[in-house]
py3Dmol code that shows the C-alpha trace and the ligand (Angstrom):
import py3Dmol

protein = """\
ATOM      1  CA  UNK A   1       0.000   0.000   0.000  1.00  0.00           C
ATOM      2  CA  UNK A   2       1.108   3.482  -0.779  1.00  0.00           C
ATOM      3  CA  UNK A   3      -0.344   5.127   2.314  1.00  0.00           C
ATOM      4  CA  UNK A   4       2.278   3.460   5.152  1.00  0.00           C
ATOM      5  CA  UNK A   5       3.936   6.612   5.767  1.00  0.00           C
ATOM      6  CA  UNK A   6       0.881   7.740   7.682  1.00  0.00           C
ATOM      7  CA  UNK A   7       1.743   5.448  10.956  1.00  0.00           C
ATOM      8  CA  UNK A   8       0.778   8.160  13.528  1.00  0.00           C
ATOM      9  CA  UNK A   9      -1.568   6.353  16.086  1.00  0.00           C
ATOM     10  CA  UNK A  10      -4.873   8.414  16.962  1.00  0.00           C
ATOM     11  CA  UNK A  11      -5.424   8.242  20.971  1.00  0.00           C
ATOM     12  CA  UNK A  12      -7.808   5.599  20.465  1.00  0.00           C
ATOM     13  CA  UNK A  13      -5.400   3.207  18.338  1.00  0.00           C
ATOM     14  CA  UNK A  14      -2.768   4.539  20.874  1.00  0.00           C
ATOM     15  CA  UNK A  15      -5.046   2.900  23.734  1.00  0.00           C
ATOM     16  CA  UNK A  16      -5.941  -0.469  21.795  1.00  0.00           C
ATOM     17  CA  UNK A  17      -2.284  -1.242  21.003  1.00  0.00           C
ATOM     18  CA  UNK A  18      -1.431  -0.381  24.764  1.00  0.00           C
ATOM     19  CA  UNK A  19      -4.076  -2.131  26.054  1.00  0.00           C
ATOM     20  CA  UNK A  20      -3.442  -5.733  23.736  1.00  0.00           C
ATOM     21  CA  UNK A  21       0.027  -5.137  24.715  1.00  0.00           C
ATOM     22  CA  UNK A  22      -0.755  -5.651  28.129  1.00  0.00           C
ATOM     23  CA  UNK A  23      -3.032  -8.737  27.910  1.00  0.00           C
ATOM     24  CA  UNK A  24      -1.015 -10.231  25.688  1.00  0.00           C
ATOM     25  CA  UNK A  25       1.889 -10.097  28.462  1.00  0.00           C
ATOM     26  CA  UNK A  26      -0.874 -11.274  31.020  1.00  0.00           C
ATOM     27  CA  UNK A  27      -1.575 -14.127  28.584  1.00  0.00           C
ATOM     28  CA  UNK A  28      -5.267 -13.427  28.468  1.00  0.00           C
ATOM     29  CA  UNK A  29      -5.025 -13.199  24.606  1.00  0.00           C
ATOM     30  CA  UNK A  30      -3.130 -14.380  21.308  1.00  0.00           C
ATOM     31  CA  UNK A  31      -2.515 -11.609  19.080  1.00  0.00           C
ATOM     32  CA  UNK A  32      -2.115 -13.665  16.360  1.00  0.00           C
ATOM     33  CA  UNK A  33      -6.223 -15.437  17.136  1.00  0.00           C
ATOM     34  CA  UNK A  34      -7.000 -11.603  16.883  1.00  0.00           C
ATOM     35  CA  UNK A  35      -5.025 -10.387  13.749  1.00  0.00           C
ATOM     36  CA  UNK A  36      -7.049 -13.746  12.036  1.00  0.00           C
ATOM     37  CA  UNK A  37     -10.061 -12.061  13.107  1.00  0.00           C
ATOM     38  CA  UNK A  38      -9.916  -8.607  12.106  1.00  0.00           C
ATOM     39  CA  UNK A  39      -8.417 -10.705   8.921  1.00  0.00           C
ATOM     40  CA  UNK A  40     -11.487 -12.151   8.597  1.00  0.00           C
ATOM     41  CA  UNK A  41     -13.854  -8.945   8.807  1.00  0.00           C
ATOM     42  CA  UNK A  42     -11.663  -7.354   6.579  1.00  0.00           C
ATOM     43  CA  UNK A  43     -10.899  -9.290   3.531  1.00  0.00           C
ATOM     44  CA  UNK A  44     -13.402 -11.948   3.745  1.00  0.00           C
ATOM     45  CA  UNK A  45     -16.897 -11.979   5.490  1.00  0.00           C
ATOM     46  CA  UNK A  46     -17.911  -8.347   4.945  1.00  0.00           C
ATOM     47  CA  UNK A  47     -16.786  -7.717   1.341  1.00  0.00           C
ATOM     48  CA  UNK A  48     -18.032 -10.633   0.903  1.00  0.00           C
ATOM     49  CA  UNK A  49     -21.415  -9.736   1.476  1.00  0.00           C
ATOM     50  CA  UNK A  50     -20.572  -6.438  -0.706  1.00  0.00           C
ATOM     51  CA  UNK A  51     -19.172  -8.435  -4.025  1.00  0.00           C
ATOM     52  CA  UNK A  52     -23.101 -10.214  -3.801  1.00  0.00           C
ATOM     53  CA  UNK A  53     -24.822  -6.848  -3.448  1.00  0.00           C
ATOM     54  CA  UNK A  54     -22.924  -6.106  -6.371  1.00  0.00           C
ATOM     55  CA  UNK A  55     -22.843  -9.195  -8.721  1.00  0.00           C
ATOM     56  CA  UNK A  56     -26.276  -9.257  -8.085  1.00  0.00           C
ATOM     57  CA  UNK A  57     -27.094  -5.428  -9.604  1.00  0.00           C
ATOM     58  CA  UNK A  58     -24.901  -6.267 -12.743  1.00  0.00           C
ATOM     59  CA  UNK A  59     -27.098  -9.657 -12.932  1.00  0.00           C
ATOM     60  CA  UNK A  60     -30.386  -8.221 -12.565  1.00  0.00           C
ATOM     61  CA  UNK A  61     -31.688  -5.032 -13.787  1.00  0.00           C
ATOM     62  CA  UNK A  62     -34.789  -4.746 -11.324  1.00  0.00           C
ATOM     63  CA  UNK A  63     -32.744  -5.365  -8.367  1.00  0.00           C
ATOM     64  CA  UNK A  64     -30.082  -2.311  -9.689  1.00  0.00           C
ATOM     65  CA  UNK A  65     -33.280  -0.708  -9.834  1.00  0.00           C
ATOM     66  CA  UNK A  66     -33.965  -1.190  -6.756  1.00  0.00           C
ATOM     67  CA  UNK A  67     -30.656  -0.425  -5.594  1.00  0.00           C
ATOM     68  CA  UNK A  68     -30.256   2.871  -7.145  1.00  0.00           C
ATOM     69  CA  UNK A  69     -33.461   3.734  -5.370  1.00  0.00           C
ATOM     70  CA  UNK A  70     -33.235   2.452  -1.925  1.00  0.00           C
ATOM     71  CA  UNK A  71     -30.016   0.221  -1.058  1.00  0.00           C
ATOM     72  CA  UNK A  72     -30.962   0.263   2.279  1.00  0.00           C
ATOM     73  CA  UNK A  73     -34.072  -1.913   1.835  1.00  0.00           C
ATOM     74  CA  UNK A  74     -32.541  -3.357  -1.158  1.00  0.00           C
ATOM     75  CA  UNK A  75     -29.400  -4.637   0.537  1.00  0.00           C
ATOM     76  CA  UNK A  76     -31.593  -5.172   3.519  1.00  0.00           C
ATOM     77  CA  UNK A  77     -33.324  -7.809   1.435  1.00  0.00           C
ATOM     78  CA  UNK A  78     -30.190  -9.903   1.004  1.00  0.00           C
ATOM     79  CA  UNK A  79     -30.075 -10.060   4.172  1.00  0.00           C
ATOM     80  CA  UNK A  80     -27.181  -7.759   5.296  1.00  0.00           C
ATOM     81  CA  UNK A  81     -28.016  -5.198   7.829  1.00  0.00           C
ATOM     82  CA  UNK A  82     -27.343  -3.936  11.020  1.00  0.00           C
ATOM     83  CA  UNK A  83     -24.955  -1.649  12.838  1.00  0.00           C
ATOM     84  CA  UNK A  84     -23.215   0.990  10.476  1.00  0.00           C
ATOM     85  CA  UNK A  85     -25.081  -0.008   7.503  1.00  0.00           C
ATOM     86  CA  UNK A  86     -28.524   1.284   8.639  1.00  0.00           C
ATOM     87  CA  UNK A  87     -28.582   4.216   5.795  1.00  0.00           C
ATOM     88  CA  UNK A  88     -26.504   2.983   2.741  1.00  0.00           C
ATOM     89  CA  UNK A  89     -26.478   4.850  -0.631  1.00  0.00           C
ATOM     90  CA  UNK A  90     -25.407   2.664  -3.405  1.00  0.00           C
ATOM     91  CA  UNK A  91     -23.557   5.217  -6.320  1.00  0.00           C
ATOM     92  CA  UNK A  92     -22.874   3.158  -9.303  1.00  0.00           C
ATOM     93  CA  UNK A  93     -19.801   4.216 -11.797  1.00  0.00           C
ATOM     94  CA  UNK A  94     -20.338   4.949 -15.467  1.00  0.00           C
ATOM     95  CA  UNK A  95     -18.135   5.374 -18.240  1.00  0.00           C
ATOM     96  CA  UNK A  96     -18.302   9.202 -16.822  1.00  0.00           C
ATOM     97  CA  UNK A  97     -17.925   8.969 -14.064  1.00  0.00           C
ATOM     98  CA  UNK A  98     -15.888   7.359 -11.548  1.00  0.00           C
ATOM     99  CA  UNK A  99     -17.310   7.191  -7.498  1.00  0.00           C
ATOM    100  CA  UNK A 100     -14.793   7.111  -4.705  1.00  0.00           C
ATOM    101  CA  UNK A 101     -15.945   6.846  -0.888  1.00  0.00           C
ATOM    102  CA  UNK A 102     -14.031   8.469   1.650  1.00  0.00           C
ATOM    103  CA  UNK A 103     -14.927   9.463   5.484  1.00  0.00           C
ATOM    104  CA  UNK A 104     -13.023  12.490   6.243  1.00  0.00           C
ATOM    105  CA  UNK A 105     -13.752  12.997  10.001  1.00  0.00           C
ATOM    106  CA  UNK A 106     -13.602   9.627  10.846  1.00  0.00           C
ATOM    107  CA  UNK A 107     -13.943   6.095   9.591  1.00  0.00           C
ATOM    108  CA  UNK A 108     -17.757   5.698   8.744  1.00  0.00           C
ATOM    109  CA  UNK A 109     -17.696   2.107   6.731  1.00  0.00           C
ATOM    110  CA  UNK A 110     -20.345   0.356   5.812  1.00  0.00           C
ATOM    111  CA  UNK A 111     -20.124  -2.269   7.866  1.00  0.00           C
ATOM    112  CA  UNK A 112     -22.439  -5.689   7.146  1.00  0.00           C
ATOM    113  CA  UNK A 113     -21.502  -5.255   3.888  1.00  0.00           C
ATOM    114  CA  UNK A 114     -17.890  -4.755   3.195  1.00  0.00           C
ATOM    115  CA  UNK A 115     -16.741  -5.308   7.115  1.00  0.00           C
ATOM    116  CA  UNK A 116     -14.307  -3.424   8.882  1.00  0.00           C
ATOM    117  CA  UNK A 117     -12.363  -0.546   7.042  1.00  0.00           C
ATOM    118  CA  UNK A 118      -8.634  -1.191   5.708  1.00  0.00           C
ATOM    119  CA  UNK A 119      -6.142   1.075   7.957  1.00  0.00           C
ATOM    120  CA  UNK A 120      -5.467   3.179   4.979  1.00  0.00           C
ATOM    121  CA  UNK A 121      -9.111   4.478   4.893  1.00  0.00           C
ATOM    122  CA  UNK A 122      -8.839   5.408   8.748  1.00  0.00           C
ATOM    123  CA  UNK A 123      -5.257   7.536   8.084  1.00  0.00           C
ATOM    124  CA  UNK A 124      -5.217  11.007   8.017  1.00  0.00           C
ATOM    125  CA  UNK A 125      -3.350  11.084   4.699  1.00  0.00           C
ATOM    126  CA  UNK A 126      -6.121   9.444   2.708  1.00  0.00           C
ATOM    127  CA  UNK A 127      -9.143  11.372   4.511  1.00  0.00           C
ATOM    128  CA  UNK A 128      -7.790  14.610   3.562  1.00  0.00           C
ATOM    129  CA  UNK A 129      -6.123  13.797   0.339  1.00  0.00           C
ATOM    130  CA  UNK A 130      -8.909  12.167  -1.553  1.00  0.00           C
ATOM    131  CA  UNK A 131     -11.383  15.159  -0.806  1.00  0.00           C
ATOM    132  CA  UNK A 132      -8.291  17.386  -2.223  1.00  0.00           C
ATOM    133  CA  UNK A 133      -6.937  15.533  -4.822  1.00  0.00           C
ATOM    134  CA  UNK A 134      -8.648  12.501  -5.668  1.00  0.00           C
ATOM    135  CA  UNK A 135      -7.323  11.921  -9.400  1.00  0.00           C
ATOM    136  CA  UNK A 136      -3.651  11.333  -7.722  1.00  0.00           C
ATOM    137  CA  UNK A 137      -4.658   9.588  -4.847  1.00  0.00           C
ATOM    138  CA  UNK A 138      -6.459   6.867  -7.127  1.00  0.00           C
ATOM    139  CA  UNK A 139      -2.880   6.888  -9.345  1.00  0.00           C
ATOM    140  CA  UNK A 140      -1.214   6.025  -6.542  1.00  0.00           C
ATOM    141  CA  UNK A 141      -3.422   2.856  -5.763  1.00  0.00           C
ATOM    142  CA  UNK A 142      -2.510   2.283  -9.495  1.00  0.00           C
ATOM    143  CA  UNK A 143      -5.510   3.324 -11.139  1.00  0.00           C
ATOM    144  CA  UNK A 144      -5.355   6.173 -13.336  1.00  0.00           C
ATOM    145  CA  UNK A 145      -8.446   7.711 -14.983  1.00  0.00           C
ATOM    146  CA  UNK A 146      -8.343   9.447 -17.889  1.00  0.00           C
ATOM    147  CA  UNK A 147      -8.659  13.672 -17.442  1.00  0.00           C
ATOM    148  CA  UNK A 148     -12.128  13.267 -19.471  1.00  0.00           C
ATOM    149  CA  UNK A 149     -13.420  11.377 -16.557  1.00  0.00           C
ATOM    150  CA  UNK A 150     -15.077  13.004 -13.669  1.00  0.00           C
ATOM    151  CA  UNK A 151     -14.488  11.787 -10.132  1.00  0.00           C
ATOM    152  CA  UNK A 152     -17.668  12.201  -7.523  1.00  0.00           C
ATOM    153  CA  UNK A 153     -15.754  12.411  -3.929  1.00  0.00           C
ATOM    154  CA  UNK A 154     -18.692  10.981  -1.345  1.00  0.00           C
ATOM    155  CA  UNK A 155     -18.123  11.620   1.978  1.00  0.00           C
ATOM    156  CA  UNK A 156     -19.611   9.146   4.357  1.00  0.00           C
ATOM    157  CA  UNK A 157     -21.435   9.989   8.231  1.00  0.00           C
ATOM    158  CA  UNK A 158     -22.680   8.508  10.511  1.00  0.00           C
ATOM    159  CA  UNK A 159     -26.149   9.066   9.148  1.00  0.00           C
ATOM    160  CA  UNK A 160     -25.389   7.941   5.819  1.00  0.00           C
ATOM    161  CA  UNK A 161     -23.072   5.117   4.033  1.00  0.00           C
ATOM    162  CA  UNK A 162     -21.870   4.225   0.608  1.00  0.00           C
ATOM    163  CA  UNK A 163     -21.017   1.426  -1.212  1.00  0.00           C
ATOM    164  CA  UNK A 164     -19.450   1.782  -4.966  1.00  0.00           C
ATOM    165  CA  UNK A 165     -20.951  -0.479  -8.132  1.00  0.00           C
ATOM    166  CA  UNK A 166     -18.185  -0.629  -9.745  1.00  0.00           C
ATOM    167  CA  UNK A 167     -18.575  -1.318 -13.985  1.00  0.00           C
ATOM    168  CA  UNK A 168     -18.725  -4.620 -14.865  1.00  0.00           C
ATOM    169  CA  UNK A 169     -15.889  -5.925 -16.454  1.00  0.00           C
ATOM    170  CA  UNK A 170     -16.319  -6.601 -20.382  1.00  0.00           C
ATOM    171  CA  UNK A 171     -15.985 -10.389 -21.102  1.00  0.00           C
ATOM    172  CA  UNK A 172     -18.159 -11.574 -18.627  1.00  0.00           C
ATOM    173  CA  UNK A 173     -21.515 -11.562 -20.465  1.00  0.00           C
ATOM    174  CA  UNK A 174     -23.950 -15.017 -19.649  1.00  0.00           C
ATOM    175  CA  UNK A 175     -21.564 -15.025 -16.349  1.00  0.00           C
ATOM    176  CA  UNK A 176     -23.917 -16.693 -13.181  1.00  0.00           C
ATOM    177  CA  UNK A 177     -24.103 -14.329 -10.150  1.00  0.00           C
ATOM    178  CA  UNK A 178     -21.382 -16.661  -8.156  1.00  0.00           C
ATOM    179  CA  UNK A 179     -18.206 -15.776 -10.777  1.00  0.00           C
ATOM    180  CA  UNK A 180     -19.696 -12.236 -10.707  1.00  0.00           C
ATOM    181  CA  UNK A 181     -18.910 -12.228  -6.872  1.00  0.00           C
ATOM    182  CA  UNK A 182     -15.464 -13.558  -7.261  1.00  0.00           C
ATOM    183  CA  UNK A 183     -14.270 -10.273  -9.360  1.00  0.00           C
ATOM    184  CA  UNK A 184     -15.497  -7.432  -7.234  1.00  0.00           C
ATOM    185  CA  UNK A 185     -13.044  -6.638  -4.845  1.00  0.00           C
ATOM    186  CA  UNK A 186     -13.177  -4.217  -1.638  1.00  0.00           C
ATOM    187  CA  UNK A 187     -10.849  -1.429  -3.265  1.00  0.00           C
ATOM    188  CA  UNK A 188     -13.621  -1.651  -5.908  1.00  0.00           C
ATOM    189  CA  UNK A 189     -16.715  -1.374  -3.457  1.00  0.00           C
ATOM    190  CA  UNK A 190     -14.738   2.008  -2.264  1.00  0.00           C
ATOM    191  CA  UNK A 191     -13.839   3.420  -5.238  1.00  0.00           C
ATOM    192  CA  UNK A 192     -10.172   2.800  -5.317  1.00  0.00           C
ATOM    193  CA  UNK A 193      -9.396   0.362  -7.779  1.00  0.00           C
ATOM    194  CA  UNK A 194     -11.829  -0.995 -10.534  1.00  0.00           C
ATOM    195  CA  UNK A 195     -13.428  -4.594 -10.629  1.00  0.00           C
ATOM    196  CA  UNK A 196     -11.433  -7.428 -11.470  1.00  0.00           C
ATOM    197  CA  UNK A 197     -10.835  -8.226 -15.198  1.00  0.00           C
ATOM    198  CA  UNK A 198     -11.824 -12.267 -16.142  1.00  0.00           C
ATOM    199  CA  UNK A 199      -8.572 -14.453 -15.808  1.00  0.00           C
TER     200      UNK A 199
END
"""
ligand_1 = """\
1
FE
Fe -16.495 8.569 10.135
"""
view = py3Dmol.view(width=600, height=400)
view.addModel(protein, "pdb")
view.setStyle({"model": 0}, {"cartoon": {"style": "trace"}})
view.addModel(ligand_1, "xyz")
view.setStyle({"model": 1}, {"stick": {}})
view.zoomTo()
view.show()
């Protein structure tokens, strides 16, 4: 990742590290049992859910309908919900236009669909950056747009979440909802890196 020279702990990750550090020394926990959790959230359950939300629009017309109107309910109806995903926005790139989610007070992620948020998306350095300069930011996670191509910047809250549809990848026409999945990654879902091309 290009964003690892922002290491500066907030007081919060300040108190977390601190306060693993000392359980760990009391044996109570196994760091490593934790990092395969937060593994987990992060790169497999909750984008997981995501990659179907999206599969599922390029599949089906009616439900990107449905999407584009109200992802709550419509992402509800999959059956992912809850905590930090109770007002979702779905904004879908076009050949125009290219969506990129950032939260730039905090870390507002939605949650029971793409899981917990990478570290980069917490640092200062992307927060402030992609509001400011989006078009490098996105160069620097490799993917350059052309100049013709306008970049919507969405800034999540706490009232309100987004999740990115990113295009669907040419080549995969007659493709079943399940390989669909298997191509949307969670850079794509926040706007920093485009779906998966077919192998
Ligand atoms: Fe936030």
């Amino acid at each position: 990742m290009p964003h690892d020279h922002d290491n500066e702990l907030d007081p919060m990750e300040a108190r977390l590290r601190a306060l693993e550090t000392v359980l760990t020394r009391k044996g109570l926990i196994d760091p490593a049992a934790i990092d395969a959790i937060i593994d987990t959230y992060e790169h497999r359950v909750g984008p997981r859910n995501g990659a179907r939300v999206v599969a599922r629009a390029w599949a089906d017309p009616d439900f990107a309908d449905r999407l584009r109107r109200d992802a709550t309910a419509a992402i509800a109806a999959m059956g992912f919900s809850g905590r930090q995903g109770e007002h979702m926005r779905a904004v879908f790139n076009t050949p125009q236009t290219h969506n990129l989610v950032v939260c730039t007070l905090c870390s507002c992620y939605p949650w029971p669909v793409l899981g917990l948020p990478p570290g980069w998306y917490k640092a200062p350095a992307y927060r402030s950056r992609a509001v400011m300069a989006p078009r490098e930011v996105l160069a620097e996670f490799g993917l350059t747009l052309p100049d013709s191509m306008t970049i919507r910047v969405w800034d999540s809250t706490a009232e309100l979440r987004y999740l990115v549809v990113p295009m669907r990848p040419a080549g995969t026409e007659g493709w079943d909802e399940a390989a669909l999945t298997d191509l949307v990654t969670r850079d794509a879902m926040i706007g920093t890196a485009r779906a998966l091309e077919p192998a």
